[in-house]
Rosetta silent file (secondary structure, phi, psi, omega in degrees, C-alpha in Angstrom):
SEQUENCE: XXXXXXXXXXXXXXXXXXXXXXXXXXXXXXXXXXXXXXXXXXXXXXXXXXXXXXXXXXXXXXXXXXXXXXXXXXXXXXXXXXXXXXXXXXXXXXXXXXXXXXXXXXXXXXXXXXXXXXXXXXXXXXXXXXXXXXXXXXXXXXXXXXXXXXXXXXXXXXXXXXXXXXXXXXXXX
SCORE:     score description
SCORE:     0.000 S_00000001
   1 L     0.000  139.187 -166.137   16.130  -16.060   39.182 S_00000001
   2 L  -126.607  127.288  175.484   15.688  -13.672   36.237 S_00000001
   3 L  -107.957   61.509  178.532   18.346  -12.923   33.265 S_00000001
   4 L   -50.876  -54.611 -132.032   16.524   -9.720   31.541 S_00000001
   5 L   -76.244    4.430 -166.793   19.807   -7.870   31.291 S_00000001
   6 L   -98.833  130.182  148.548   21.340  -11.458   29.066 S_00000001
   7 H   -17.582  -53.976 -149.477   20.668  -10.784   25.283 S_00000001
   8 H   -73.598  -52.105 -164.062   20.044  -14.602   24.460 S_00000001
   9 H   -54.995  -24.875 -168.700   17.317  -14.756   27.373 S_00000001
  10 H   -72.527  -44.775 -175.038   15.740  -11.230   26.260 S_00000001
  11 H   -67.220  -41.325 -176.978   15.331  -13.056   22.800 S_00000001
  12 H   -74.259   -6.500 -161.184   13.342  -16.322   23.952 S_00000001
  13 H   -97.591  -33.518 -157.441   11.334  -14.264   26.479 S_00000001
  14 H   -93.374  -47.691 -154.812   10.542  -11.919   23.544 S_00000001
  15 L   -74.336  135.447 -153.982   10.207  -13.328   20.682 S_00000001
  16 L  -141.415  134.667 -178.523    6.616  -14.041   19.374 S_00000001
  17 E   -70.294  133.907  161.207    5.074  -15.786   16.275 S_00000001
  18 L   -66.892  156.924  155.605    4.177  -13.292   13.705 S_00000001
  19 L  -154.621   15.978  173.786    1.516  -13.546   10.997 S_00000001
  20 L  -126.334  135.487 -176.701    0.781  -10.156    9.424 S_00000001
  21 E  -117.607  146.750  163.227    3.419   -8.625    7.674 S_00000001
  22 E  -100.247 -151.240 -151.533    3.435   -4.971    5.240 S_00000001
  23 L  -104.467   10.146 -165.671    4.847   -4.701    2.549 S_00000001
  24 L   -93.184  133.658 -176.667    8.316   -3.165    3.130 S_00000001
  25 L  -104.774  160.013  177.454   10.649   -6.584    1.651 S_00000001
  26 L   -72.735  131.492 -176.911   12.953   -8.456    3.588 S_00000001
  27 L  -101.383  169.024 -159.728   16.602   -8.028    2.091 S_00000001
  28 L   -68.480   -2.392 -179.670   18.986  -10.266    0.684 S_00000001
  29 L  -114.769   -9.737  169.705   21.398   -9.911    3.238 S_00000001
  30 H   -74.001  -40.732 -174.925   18.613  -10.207    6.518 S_00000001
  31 H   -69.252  -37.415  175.360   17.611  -13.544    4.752 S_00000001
  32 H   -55.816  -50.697 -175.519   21.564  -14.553    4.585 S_00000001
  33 H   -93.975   19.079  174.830   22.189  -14.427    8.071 S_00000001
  34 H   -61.546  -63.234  178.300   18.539  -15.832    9.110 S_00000001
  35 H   -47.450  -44.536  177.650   20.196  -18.591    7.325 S_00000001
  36 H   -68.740  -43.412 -168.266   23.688  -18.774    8.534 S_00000001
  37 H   -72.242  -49.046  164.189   22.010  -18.309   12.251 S_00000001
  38 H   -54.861  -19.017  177.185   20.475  -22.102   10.897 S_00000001
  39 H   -50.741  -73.238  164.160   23.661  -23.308    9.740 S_00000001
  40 H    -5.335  -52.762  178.552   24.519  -23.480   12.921 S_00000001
  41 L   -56.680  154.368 -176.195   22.049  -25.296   15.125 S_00000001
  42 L   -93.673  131.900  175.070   23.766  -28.663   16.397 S_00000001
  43 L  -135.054  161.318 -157.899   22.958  -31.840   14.768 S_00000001
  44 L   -95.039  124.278 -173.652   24.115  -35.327   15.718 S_00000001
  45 L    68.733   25.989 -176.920   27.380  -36.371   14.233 S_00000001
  46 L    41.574   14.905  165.709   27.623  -32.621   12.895 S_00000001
  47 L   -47.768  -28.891  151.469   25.809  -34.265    9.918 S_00000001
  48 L    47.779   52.517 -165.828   24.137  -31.216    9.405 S_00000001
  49 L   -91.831   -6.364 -179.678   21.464  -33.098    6.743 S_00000001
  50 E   -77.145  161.172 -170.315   18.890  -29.326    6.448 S_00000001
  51 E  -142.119  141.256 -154.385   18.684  -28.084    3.097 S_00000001
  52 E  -118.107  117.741  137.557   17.505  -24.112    2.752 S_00000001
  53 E  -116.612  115.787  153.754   15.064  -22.513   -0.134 S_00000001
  54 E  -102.068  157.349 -150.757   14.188  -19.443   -0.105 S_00000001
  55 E  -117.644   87.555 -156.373   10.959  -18.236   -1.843 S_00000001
  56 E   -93.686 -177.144 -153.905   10.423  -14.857   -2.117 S_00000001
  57 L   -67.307  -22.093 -162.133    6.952  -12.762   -2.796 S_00000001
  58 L  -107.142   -0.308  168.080    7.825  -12.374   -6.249 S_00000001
  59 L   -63.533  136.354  166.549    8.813  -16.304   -7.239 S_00000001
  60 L   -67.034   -7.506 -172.319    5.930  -18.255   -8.559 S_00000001
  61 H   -80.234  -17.633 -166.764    6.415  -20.852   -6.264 S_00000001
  62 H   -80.836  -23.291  161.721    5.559  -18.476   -3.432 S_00000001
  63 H  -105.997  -11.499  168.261    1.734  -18.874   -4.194 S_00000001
  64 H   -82.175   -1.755  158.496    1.702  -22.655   -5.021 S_00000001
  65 H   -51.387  -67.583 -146.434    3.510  -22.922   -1.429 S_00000001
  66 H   -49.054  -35.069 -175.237    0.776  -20.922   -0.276 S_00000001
  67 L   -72.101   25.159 -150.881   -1.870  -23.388   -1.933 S_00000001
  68 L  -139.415   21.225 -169.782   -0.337  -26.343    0.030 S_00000001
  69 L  -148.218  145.158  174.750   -1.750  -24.639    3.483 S_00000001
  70 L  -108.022   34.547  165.557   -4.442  -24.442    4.776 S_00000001
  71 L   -94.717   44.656 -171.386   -2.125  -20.961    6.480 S_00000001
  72 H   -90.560   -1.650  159.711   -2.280  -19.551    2.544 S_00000001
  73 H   -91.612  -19.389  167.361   -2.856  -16.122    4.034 S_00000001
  74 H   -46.475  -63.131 -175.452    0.262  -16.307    5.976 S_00000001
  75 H   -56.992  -53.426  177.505    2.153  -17.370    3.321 S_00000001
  76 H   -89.179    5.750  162.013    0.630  -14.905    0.897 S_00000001
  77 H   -79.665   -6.751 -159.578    1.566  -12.173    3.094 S_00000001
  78 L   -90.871  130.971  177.861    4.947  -12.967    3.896 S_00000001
  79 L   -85.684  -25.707  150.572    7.697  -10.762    2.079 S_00000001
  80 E  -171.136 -175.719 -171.039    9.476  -14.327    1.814 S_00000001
  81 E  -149.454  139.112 -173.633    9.500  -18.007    2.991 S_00000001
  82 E  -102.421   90.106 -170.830   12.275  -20.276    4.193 S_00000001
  83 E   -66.143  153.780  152.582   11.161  -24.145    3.512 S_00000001
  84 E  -114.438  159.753  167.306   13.691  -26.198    5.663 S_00000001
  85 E  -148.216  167.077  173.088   14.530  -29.663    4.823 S_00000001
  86 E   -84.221  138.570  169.589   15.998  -32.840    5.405 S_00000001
  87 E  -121.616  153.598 -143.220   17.958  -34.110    2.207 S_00000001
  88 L   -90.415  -64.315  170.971   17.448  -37.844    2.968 S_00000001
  89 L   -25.689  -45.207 -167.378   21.236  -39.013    1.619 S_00000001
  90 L   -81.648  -14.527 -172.833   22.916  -36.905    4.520 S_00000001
  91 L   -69.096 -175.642 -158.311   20.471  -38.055    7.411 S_00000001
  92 L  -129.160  -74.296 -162.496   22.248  -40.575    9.902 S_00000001
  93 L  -108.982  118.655  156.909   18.816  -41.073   12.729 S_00000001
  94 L   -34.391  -80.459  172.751   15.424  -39.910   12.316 S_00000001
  95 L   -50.141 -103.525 -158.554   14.443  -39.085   15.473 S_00000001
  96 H   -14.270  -69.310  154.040   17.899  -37.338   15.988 S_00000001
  97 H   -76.296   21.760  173.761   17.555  -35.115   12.598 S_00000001
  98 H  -112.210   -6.969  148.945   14.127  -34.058   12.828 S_00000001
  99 H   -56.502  -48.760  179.468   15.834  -32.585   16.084 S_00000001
 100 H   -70.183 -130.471 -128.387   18.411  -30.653   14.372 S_00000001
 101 H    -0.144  -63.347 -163.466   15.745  -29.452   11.987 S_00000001
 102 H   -62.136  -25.500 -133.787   13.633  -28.245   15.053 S_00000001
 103 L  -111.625  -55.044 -179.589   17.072  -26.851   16.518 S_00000001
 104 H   -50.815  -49.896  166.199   17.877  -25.171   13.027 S_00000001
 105 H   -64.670  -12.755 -160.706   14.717  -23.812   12.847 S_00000001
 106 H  -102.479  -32.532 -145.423   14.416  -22.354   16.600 S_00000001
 107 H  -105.249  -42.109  162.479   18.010  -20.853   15.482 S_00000001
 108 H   -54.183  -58.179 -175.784   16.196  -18.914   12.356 S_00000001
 109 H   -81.600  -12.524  175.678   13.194  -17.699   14.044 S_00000001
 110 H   -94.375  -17.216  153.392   15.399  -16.128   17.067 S_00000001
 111 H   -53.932  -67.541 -173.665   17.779  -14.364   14.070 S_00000001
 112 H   -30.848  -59.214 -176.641   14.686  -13.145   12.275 S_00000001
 113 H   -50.757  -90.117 -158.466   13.444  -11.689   15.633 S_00000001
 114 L   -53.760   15.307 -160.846   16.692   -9.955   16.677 S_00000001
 115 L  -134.115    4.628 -171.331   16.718   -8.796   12.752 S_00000001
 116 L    61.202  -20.822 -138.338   13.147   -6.986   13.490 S_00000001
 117 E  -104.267  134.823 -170.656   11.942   -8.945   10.850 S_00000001
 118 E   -82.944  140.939 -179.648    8.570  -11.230   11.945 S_00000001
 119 E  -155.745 -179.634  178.071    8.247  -14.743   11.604 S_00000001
 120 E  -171.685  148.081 -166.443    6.247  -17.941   12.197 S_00000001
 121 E   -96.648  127.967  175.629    7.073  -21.769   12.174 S_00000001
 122 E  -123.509  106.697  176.641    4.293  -23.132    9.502 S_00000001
 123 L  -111.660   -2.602 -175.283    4.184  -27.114   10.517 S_00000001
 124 L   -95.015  -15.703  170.301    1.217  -27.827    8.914 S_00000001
 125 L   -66.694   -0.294 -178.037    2.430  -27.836    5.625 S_00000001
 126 L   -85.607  -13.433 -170.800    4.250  -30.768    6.203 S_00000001
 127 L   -81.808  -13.545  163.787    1.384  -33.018    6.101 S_00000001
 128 L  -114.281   94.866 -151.728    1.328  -33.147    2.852 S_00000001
 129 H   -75.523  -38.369  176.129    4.992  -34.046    1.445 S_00000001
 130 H   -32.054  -82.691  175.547    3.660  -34.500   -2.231 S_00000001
 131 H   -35.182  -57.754 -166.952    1.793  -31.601   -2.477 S_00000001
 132 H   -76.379  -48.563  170.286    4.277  -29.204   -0.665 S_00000001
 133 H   -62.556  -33.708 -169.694    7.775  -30.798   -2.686 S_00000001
 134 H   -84.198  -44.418  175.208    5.908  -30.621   -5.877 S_00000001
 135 H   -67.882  -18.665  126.525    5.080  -27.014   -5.290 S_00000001
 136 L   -59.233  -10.989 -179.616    8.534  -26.645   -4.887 S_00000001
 137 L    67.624   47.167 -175.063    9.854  -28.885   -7.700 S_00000001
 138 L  -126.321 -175.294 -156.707   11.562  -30.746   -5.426 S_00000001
 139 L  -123.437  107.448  173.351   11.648  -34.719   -5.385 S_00000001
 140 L   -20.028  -59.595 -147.637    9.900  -36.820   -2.440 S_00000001
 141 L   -66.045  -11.014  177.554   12.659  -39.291   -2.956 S_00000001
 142 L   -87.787  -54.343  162.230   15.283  -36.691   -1.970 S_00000001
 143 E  -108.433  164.353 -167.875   13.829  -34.477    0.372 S_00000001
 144 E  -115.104   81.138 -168.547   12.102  -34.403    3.597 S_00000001
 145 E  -103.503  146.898 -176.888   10.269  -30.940    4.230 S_00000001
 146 E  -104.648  -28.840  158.395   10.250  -30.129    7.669 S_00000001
 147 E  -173.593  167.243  167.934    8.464  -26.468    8.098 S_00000001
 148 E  -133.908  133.289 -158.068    8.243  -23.305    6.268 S_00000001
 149 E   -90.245   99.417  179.087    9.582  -20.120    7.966 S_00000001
 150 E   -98.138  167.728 -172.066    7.156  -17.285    6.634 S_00000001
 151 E  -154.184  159.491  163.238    9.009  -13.721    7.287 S_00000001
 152 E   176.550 -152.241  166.554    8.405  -10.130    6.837 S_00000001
 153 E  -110.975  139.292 -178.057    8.101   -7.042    8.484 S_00000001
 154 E   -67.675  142.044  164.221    5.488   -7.039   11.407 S_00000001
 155 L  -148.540   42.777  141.699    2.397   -5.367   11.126 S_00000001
 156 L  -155.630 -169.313  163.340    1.248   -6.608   14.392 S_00000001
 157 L  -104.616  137.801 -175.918    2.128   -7.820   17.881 S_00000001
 158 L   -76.952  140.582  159.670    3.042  -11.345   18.632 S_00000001
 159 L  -132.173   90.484 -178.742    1.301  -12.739   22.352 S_00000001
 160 L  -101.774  145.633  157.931    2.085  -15.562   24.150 S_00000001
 161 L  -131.848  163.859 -177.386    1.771  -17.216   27.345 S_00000001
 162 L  -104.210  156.325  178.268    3.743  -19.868   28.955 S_00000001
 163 L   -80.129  179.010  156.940    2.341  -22.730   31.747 S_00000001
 164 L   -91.829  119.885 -139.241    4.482  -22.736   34.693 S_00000001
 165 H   -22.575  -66.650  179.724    7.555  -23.873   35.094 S_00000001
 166 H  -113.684   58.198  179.404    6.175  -26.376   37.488 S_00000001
 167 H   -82.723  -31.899 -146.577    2.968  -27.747   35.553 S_00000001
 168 L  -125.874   11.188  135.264    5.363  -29.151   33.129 S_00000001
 169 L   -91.057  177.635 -154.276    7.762  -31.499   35.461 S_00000001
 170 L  -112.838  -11.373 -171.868    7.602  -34.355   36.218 S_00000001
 171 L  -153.486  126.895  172.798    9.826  -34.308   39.372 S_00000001
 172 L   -90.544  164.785 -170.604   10.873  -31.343   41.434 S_00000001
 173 L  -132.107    0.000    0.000   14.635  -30.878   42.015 S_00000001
């Protein structure tokens, strides 16, 4: 059964990580409702614990992100970048928020898309929470970061493939 003609499905079927961007910048009002489209995402006990900064091309912080990757061409190509986080006072469950996070974020990158604007979930920067909070000025003991959202305008095509539906149950129904 196929929903081309539903909006939401045409966005998950479509929607592809970016990682080259030009140079035409993302504006202040595409980045507001990237954001607002994260507000959104459902978190357990509406607890809503993400925290947003964005870092744009021309912030200084925007190449000591970049040094905190080893995706620092990504980064320094990107017309701006959305770090999400956890702030540690509002989480409730671990496991639960680092859902919403994933949920918030999933909620960003399908705005971004339907916004033109190119994007890519950067997860590796997370491995180092020192490094990456410090390059931000922000404080271990406070925050959590959970990815950084690079954005721009594409100046390529995203390609993906998917397995098939049923390589990845475990029981048919």
């Amino acid at each position: 059964m196929q929903y081309d003609d539903n909006p939401v499905f045409q966005a998950i079927y479509t929607r592809r990580s970016i990682r080259k961007y030009t140079d035409e910048p993302v504006t202040r009002d595409e980045l507001t409702a990237i954001l607002d489209a994260g507000r959104w995402a459902p978190s357990g006990l509406n607890n809503q614990p993400w925290r947003f900064l964005v870092i744009t091309r021309d912030d200084e912080r925007h190449e000591k992100l970049a040094e905190c990757t080893k995706y620092a061409h990504i980064v320094r190509g990107s017309q701006a970048c959305i770090a999400v986080l956890l702030e540690k006072e509002a989480m409730y469950s671990e496991m639960k928020d680092h859902q919403g996070a994933g949920a918030c974020i999933q909620n960003m990158l399908l705005a971004a898309h339907a916004l033109g604007i190119g994007s890519v979930w950067i997860g590796q920067i997370v491995n180092d929470q020192a490094a990456s909070l410090g390059a931000l000025s922000l404080s271990e003991n406070q925050y959590e970061l959970q990815a950084v959202i690079a954005l721009g305008r594409p100046a390529q095509k995203g390609g993906s493939s998917r397995k098939e539906l049923a390589e990845l149950m475990l029981e048919t129904f």
